[in-house]
MISE-512510 format. One line per 4 residues: number of its first residue (from 0); their letters; for each residue x, y, z of N, C-alpha, C. Coordinates in steps of 0.2 Angstrom, whole numbers. Layout:
# residues N
NUM = a = X/Y/Z/X/Y/Z/X/Y/Z ~ ...
***
This chain:
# residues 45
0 = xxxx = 874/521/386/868/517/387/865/515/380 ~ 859/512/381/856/508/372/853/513/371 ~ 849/520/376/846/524/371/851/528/368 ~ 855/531/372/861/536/367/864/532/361
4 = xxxx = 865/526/362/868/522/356/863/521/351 ~ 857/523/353/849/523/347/851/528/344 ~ 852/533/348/853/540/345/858/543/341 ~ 863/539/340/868/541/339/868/536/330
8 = xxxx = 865/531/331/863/526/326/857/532/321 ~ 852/534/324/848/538/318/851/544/318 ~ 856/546/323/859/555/319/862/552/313 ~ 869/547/316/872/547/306/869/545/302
12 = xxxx = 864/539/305/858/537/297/856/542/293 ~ 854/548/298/850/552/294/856/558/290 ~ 863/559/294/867/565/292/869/557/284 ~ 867/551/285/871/550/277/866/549/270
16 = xxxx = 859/549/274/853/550/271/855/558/267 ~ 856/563/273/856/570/266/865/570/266 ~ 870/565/264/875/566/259/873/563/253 ~ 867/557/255/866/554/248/859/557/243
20 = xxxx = 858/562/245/854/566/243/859/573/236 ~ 861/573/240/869/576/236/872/573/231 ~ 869/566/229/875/561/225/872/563/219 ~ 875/561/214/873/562/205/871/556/203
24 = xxxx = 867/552/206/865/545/204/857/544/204 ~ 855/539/201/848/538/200/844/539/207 ~ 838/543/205/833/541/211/831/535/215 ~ 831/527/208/832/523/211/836/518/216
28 = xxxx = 843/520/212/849/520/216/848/524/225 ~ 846/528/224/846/531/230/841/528/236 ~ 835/528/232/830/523/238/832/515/239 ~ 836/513/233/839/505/237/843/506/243
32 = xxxx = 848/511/243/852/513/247/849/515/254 ~ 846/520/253/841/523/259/837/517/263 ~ 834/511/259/829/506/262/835/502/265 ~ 841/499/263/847/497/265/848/501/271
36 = xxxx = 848/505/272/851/511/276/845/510/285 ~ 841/509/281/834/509/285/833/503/290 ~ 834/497/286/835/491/286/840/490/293 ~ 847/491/291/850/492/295/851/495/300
40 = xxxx = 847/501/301/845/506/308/841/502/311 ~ 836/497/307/831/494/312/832/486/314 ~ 838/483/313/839/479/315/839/476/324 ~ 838/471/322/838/468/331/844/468/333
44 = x = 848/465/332/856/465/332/861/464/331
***
């Protein structure tokens, strides 16, 4: 169904959100990626 498949789209958004909290790269770096990351979970299609 489209909610499970919602669901399933912000568990691994958020399980790559905290592996990218674990990276050794700029804080900057990391919020392009995360807004990127956001971007993409909230898209229309």
């Amino acid at each position: 169904s489209a909610e499970a498949t919602k669901n399933a789209i912000e568990y691994y958004t958020n399980k790559a959100f905290s592996v990218l909290e674990t990276l050794n790269i700029s804080e900057d770096k990391k919020n392009v990626l995360k807004q990127f990351g956001t971007q993409l979970m909230n898209r229309d299609d």
